[in-house]
C-alpha positions as CSV (number, residue, x, y, z in Angstrom):
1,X,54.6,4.6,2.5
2,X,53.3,3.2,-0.7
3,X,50.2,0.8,-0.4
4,X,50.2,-1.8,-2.5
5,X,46.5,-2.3,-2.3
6,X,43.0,0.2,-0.9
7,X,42.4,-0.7,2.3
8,X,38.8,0.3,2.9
9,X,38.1,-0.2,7.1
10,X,34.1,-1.7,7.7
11,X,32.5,-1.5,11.5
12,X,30.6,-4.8,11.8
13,X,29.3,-4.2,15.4
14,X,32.1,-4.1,17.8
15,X,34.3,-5.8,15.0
16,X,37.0,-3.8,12.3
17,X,37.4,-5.3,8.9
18,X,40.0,-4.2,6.9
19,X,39.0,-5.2,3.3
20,X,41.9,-5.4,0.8
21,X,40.8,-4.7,-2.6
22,X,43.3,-4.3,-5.7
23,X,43.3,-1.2,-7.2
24,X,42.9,-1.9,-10.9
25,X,40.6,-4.2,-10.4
26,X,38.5,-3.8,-7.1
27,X,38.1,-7.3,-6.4
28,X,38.8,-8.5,-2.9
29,X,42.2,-9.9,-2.0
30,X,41.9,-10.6,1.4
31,X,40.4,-9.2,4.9
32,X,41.5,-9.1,8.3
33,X,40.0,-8.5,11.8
34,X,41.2,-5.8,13.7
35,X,41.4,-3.4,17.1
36,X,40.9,-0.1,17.2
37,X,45.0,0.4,17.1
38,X,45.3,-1.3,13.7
39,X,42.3,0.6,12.5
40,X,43.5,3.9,13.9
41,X,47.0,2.9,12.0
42,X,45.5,2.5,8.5
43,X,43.6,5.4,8.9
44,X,46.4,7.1,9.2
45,X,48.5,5.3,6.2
46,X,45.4,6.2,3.8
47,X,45.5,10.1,5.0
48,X,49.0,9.6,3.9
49,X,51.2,9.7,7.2
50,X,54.3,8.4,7.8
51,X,55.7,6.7,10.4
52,X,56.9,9.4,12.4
53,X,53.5,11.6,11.9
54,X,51.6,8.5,12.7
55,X,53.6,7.6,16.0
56,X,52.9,11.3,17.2
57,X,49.2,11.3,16.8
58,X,48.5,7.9,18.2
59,X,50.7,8.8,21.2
60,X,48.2,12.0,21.2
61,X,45.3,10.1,20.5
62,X,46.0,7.0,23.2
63,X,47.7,8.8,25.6
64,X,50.6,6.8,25.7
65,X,53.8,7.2,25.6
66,X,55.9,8.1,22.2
67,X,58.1,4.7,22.9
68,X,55.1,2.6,22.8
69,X,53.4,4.1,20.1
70,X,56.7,3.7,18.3
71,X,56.8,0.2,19.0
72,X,53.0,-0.2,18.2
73,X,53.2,1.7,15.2
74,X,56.3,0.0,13.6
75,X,55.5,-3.8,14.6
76,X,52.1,-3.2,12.5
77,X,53.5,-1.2,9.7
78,X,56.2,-4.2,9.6
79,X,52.9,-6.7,9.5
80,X,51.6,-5.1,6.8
81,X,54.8,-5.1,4.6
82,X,55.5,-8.8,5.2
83,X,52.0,-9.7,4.0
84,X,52.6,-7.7,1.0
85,X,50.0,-4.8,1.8
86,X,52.7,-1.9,1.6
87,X,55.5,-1.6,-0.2
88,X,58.7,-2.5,1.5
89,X,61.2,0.7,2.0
């Protein structure tokens, strides 16, 4: 997966912020509020996962089955490419 943008992940008390920053510039395009699932996710896309890898260790990680982590996994990867975040494949 190629990001489009750093996604940099800030704990503000029980709240995740994903900031978007540009990476040329730094400056910040956007941010969004997350769960613990979305942040686990982009964790994962910045260690450089993909899909597959990413669907195995959150069904590790959660405990939950490999179909829902597949569904979990590829609903918020396909969030993130409609909002422009990561490249579309």
């Amino acid at each position: 997966m190629k990001l489009n943008y750093q996604i940099i992940l800030q704990e503000l008390g029980e709240t995740i912020v994903a900031i978007i920053k540009d990476h040329e510039t730094q400056q910040v395009v956007h941010a969004y509020k997350m769960n613990e699932t979305g942040a686990f996710i982009i964790n994962q896309i910045n260690a450089g996962l993909d899909e597959t890898a990413i669907v195995k260790r959150m069904s590790e990680e959660f405990a939950v089955s490999s179909d829902i982590a597949e569904q979990e996994v590829h609903e918020f990867i396909d969030m993130l490419k409609n909002k422009g975040i990561i490249a579309g494949e």
